[in-house]
N, C-alpha and C positions, 0 to 999 in steps of 0.2 A: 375520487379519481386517483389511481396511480400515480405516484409522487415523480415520474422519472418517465413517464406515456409520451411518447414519439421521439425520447433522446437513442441517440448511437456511445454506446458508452465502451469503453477498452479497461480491464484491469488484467495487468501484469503480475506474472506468481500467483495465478488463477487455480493453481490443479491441486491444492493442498491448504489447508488450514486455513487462514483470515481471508485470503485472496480467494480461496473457495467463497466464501458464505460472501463477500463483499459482492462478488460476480452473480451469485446466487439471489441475493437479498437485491439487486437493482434487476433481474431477471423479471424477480416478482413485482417488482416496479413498474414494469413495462417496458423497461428497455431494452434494446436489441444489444447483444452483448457478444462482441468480441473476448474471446477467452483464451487469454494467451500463457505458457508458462512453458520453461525448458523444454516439459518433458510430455512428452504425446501425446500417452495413455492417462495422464492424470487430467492434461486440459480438454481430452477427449469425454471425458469421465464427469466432468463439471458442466460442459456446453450439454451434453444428455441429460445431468440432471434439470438442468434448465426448462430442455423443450420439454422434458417428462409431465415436470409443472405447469407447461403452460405456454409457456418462454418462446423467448427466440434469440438462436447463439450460434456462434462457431469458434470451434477451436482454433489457435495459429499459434505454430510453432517458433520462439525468438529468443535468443541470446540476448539481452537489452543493455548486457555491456558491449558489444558491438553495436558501431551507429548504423553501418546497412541492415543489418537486422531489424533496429529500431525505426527507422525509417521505411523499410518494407513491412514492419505491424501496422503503422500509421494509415500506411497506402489498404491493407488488404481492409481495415475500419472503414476504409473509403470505399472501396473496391465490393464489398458484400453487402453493407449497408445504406452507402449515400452520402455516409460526413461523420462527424465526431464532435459531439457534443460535450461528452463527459469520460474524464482519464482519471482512473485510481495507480497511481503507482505502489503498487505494494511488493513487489521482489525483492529479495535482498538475502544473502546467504555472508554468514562470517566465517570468515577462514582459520577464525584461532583463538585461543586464550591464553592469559598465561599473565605474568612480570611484563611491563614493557621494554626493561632492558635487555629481555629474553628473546623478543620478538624478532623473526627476522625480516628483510624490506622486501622481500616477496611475497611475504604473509601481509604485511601492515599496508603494500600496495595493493591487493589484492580485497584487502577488503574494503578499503576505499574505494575501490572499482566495484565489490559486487553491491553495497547498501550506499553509495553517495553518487558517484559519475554515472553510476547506471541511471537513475533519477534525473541527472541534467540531460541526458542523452534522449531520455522521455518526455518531459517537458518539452528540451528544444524542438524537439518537430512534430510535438502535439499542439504546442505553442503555434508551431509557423502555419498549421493548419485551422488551427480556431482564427488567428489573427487575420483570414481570407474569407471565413467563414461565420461573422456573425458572433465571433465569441465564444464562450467554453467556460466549462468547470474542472479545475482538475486539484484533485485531493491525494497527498502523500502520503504515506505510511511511516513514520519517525516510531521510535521508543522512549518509555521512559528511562533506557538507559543513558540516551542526552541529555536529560534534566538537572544532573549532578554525578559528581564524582561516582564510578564504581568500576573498584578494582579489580587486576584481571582481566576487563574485559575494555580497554582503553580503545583500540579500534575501532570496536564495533559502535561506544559511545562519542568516539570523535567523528566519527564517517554521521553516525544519525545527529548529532549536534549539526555536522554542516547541511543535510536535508531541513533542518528547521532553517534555517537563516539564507539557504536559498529558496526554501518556500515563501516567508516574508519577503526577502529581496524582490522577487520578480513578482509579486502579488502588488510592490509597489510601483513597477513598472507598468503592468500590466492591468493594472486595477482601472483608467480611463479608454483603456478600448477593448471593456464587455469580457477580460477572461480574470474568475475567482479562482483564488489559487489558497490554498488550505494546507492542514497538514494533520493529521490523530498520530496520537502518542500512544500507543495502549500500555497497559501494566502489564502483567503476569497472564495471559490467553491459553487456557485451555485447548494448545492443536496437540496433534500425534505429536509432533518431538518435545514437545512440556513432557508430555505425558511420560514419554520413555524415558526422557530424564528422572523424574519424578519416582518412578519402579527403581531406577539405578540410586538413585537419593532420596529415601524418605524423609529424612530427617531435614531437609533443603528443601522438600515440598510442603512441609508443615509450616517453614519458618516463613516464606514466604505466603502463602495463605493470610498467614497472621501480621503480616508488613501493610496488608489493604485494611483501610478501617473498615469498610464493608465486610473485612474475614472470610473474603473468599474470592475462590479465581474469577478471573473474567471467563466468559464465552464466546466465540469467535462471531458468532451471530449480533451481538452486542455491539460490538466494533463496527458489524457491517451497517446496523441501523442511524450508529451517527455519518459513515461517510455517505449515505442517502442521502439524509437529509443535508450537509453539507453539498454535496452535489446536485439538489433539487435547486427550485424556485424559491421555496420556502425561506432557504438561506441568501435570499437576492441580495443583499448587506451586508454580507459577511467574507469579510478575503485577508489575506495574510493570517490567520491564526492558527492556532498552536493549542489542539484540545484534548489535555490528557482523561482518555479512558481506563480509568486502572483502579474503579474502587477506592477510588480514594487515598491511593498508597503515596500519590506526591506532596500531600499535605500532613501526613506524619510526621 
């Protein structure tokens, strides 16, 4: 039986790379999928491949660092399907790199809005609707660049450091009335923008490779199989944690 058969499920940053295949891969699940992400044509593009499979989806279009936004994805999860069972939050776009003393506060604000507040702003009213409703799963998207220091790119790892510890936090709020809250870390994934990076840096595509003990990238599809199962029944026990996928690179 389909791991995920009669849940209403929402993932965010749906129209490209992990957010694709995560929205994809609970499709194949059975779940009826809300497919939301900026931009039109790509979460237009995902909810297709969906039904093509099999599936049953729609697109909706949201800014999720806006709360009427976020609050109007919640409603249309409601509104198309019946309820909401299961929330992947995986949006998140970085504004920068660079020195942190480099940084300016509209960049370093900015990206704590598009990869951390975006996150609370999703939970909280996915939250307020499982907590009416019997409960919920919902599983976040963090990096392995929270895990430890990595320079250059401070933002991006301070904003995903605070998704891990409000995942735990409200996993232990929430953990005696029925909603599991989660979080994957992934390594190095295999989407289009690795990728184009990777043509602009070869020599940064090889070194990385060779930083996973497994010796090689992840796959996006990969990523999507653990937050299934983390958002299934299977994982009925399991809430606040923090499960790096990445090949093994956080243990080198």
């Amino acid at each position: 039986m389909a791991e995920l058969a009669g849940k209403v499920a929402l993932v965010t940053g749906a129209g490209v790379g992990i957010g694709r295949a995560i929205a994809c891969a609970m499709g194949r699940e059975g779940a009826r999928v809300l497919v939301v992400d900026f931009n039109a044509d790509t979460a237009a593009e995902t909810a297709a491949a969906i039904c093509a499979a099999g599936g049953e989806a729609q697109a909706h279009v949201a800014d999720v660092s806006d709360e009427s936004s976020v609050q109007a994805m919640v409603q249309a999860a409601v509104a198309n399907f019946g309820g909401l069972d299961v929330a992947c939050n995986s949006a998140a776009v970085s504004r920068g790199s660079g020195p942190i003393h480099g940084f300016s506060r509209e960049v370093f604000d900015q990206t704590l809005e598009m990869c951390l507040t975006n996150t609370f702003l999703c939970m909280k009213h996915e939250i307020e609707h499982m907590l009416a409703n019997d409960g919920g799963s919902i599983v976040n998207i963090s990096s392995n660049a929270s895990l430890r220091g990595q320079p250059y790119n401070t933002a991006y790892a301070a904003a995903k450091s605070g998704v891990n510890l409000l995942t735990k936090s409200s996993a232990s709020e929430y953990g005696h009335k029925g909603i599991r809250i989660n979080a994957v870390s992934p390594g190095v994934i295999r989407t289009p923008g690795v990728e184009r990076y990777f043509e602009e840096q070869p020599k940064i595509a090889e070194g990385l490779r060779q930083a996973a003990a497994m010796r090689r990238l992840g796959e996006p599809e990969e990523i999507a199989e653990v937050v299934c199962f983390l958002a299934s029944d299977r994982a009925s026990y399991v809430t606040g944690q923090l499960l790096s996928v990445d090949g093994g690179a956080a243990v080198k």
